[in-house]
C-alpha positions as CSV (number, residue, x, y, z in Angstrom):
1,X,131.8,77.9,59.0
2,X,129.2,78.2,61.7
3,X,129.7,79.3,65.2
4,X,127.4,78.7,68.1
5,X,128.0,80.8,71.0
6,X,126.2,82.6,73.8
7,X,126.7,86.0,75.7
8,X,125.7,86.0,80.0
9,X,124.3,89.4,79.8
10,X,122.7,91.4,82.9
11,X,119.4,90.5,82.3
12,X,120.0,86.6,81.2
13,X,122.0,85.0,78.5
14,X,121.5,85.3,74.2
15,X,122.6,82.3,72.2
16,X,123.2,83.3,68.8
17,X,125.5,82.2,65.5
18,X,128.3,83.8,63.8
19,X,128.3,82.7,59.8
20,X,131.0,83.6,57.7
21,X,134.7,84.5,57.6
22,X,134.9,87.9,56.4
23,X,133.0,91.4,55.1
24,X,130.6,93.8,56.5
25,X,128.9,92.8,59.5
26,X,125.3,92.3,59.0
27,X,122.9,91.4,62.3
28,X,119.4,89.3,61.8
29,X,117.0,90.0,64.2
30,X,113.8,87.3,64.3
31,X,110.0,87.9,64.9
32,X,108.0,87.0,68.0
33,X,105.9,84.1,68.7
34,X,107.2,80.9,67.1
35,X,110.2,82.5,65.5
36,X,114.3,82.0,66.5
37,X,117.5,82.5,64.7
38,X,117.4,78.9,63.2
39,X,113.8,79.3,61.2
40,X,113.5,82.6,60.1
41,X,116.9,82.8,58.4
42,X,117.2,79.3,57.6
43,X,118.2,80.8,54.1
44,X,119.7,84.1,54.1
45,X,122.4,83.7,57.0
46,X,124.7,80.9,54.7
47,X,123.8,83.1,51.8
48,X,124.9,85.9,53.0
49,X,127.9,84.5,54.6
50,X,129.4,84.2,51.6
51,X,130.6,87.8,51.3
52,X,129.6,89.2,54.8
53,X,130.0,88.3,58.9
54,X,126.5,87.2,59.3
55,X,125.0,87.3,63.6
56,X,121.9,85.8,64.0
57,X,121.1,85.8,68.0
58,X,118.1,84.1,69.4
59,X,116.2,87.4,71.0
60,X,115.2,87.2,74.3
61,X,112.5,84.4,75.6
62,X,113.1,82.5,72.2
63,X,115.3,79.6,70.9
64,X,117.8,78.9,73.5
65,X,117.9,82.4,74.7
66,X,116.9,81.3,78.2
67,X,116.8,82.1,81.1
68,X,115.5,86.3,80.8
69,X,114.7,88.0,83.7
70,X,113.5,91.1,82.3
71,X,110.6,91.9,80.1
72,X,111.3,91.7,76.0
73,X,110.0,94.3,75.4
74,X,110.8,97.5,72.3
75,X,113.1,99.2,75.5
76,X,114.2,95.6,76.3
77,X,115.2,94.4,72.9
78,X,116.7,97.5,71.7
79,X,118.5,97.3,75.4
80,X,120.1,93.5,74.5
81,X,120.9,94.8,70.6
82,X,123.0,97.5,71.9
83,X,124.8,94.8,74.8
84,X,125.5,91.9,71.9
85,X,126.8,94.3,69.2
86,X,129.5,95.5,72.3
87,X,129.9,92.0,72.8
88,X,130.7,91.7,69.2
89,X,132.8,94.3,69.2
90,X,130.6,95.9,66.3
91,X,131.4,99.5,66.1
92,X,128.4,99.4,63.0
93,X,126.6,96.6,61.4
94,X,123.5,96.6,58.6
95,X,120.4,95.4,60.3
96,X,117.8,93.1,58.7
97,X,114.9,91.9,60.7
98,X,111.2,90.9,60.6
99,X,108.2,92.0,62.3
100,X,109.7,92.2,66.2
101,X,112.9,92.2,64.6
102,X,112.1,95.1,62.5
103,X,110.9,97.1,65.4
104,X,113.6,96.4,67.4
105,X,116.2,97.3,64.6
106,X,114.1,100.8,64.2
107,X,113.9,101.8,67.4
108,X,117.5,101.0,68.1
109,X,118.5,102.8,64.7
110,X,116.5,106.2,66.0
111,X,118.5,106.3,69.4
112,X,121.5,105.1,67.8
113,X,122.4,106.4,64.3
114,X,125.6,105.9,64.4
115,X,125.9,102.5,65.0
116,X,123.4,101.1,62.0
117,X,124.9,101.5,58.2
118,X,121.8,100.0,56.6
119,X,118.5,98.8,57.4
120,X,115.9,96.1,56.4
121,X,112.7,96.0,57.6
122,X,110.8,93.1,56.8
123,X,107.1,93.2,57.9
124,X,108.2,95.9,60.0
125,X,106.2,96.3,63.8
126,X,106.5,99.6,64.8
127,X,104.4,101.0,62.1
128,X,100.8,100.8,63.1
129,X,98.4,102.8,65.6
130,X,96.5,99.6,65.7
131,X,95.3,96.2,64.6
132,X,92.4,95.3,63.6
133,X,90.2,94.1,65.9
134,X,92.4,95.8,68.1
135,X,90.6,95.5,71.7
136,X,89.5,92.2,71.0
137,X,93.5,91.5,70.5
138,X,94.3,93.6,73.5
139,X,92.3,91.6,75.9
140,X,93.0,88.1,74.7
141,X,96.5,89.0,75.5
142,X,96.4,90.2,78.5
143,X,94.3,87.9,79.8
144,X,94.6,84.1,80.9
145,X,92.9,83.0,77.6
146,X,96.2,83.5,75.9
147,X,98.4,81.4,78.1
148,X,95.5,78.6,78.0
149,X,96.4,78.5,73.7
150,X,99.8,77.8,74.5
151,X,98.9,75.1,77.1
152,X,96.7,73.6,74.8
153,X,98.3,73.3,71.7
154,X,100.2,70.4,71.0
155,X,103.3,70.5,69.2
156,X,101.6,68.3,66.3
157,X,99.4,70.9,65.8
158,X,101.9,73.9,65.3
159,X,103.7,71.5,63.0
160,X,100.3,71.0,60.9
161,X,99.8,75.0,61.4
162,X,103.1,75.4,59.6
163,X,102.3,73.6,57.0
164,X,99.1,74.4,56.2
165,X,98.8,77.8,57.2
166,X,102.5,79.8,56.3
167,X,102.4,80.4,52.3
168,X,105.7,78.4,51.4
169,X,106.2,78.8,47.0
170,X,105.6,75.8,45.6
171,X,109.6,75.6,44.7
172,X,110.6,75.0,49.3
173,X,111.3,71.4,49.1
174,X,108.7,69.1,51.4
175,X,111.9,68.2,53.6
176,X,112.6,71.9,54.8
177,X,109.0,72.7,55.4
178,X,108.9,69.9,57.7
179,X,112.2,70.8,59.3
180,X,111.0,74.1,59.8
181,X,107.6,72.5,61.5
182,X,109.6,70.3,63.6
183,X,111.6,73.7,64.5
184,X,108.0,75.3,65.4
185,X,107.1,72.5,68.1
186,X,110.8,72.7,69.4
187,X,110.1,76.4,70.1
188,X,106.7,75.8,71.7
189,X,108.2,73.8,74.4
190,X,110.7,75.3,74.6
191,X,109.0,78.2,75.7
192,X,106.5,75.7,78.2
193,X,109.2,74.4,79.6
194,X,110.3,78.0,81.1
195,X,107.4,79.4,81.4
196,X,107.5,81.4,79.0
197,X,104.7,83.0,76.2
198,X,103.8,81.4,73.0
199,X,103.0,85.0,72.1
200,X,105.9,87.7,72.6
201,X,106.1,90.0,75.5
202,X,106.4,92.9,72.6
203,X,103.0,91.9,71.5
204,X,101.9,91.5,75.2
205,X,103.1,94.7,76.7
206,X,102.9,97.4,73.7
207,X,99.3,96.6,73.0
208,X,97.2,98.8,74.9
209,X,93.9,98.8,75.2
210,X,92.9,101.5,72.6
211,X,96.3,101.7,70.1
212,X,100.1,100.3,70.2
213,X,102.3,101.7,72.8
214,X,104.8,101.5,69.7
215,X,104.7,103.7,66.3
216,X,108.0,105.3,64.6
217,X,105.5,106.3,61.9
218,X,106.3,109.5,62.5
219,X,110.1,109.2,63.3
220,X,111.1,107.5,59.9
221,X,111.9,110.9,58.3
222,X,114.9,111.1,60.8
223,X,116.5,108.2,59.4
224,X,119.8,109.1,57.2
225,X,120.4,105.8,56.3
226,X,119.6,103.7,53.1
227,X,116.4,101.6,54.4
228,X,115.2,98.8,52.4
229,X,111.1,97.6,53.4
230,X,110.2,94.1,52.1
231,X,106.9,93.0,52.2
232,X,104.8,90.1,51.7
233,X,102.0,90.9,49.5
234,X,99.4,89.0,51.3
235,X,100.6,89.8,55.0
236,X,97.5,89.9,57.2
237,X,99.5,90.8,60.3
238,X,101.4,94.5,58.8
239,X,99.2,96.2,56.4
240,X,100.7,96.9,53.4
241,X,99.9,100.4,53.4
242,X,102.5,101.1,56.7
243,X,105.4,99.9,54.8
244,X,104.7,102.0,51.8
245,X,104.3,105.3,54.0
246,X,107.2,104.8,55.7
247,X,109.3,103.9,52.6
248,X,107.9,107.1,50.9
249,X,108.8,108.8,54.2
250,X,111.9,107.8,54.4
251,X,115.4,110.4,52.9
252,X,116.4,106.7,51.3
253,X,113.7,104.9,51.2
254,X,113.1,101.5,49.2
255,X,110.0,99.3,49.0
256,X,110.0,95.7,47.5
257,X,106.3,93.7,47.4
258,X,106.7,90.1,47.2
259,X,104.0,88.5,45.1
260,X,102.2,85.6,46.9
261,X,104.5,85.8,50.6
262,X,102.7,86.9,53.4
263,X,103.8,87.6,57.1
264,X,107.1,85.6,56.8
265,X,108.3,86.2,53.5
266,X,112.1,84.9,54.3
267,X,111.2,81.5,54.5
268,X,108.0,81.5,52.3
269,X,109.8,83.0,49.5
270,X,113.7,82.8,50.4
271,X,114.9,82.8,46.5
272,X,112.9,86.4,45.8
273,X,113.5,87.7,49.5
274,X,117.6,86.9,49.2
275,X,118.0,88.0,45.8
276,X,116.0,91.7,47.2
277,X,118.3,92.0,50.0
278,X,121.5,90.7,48.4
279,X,120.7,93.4,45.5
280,X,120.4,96.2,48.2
281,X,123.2,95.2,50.0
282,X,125.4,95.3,46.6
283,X,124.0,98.5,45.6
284,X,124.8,100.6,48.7
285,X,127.6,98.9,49.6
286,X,130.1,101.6,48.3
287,X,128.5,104.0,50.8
288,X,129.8,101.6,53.9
């Protein structure tokens, strides 16, 4: 069974899911840009759900999670994690999430332990000094050139970038990658029609001009618990490198490559990428 729901919070209102009747309480938290609860976990939340109480929220400034007042920042998404897991009455939950997701989940984890049993970090922000071509990405953000690409673009074009450009396994039916284009356009006016960023604001306000305002390279050794990092092999976006570190870094520490994914290696390769995490999850599930 599938709930849809939303929380009025301070700041403006999260709509999110609850999948599943029973089990540990597992949060997925979505990347930036194009991304909501419905694409990214188009597979894992019903897979899950079969053993575990599965919360996918819309993050702030995507999917329905209008209207936000604030910025979305890292202090602004780790703000609305720690306002929906009271909502949910979540005393602790196992976090998985992808790039803005991850970071969120990592920075909330370091300022509140106690509350996270288990992460996974899926091309995990937070990571990196920098990007490349890092002032060049820097200005185009914050200036009007970037609001003029999501003006421009047509939401015929982000379903032709889905398909063309996002590395789908050759096993996704033709029928999903077009519902997950026709979810791409959704989310692109979506966002014009509030006025809101085809890009994040995470991307928007934690890239400064010489380095990201963002980096728990350093802070992973302080994380107790069991970690999971999933990575696409071919992700352009995190090098592969940062993931590696930090797995190496971390007291419980796992790293899994997956061959042939790239930045968004839930949907591109959901049969390897569930059967990573549902692995994890059984394996440190006597710890819970």
């Amino acid at each position: 069974m599938i709930t849809h729901q939303s929380a009025d919070l301070p700041e403006g209102r999260i709509n999110y899911r609850v999948l599943g009747e029973s089990g540990p309480a597992v949060v997925l938290l979505h990347g930036g840009g194009i991304d909501n609860g419905d694409w990214m976990w188009r597979w894992l939340a019903p897979e899950l759900a079969a053993d575990h109480r599965v919360y996918v929220p819309d993050q702030p400034k995507h999917g329905q999670s209008w209207p936000w007042r604030e910025r979305a920042d890292q202090r602004g998404q780790e703000q609305m994690l720690a306002r929906m897991l009271d909502h949910w009455q979540l005393e602790r939950a196992t976090l998985i999430g992808l790039s803005l997701g991850s970071a969120t989940a990592l920075g909330y984890t370091l300022r509140h332990p106690e509350r996270v049993q288990r992460l996974v970090l899926t091309s995990t922000g937070g990571l990196q000094n920098r990007v490349q071509t890092h002032e060049l990405a820097w200005l185009s953000l914050r200036r009007p050139f970037s609001w003029l690409i999501g003006r421009t673009m047509t939401a015929q074009s982000m379903r032709n970038w889905v398909r063309t450009k996002v590395a789908f396994a050759d096993y996704v039916p033709q029928e999903d990658i077009d519902a997950l284009a026709d979810l791409a356009a959704e989310e692109l006016l979506t966002k014009r029609e509030h006025g809101g960023h085809m890009f994040c604001d995470w991307n928007r306000f934690e890239t400064a001009p010489r380095h990201h305002r963002v980096n728990f390279s350093s802070r992973i050794p302080e994380l107790r618990q069991p970690v999971l990092f999933v990575h696409g092999e071919n992700d352009a976006a995190v090098p592969l490198r940062h993931p590696r570190d930090a797995a190496a870094a971390a007291h419980r520490g796992q790293l899994e490559v997956i061959e042939g994914a790239g930045h968004f290696a839930p949907v591109e390769r959901p049969r390897e990428y569930g059967g990573i995490v549902r692995q994890f999850l059984a394996e440190t599930a006597t710890e819970l």
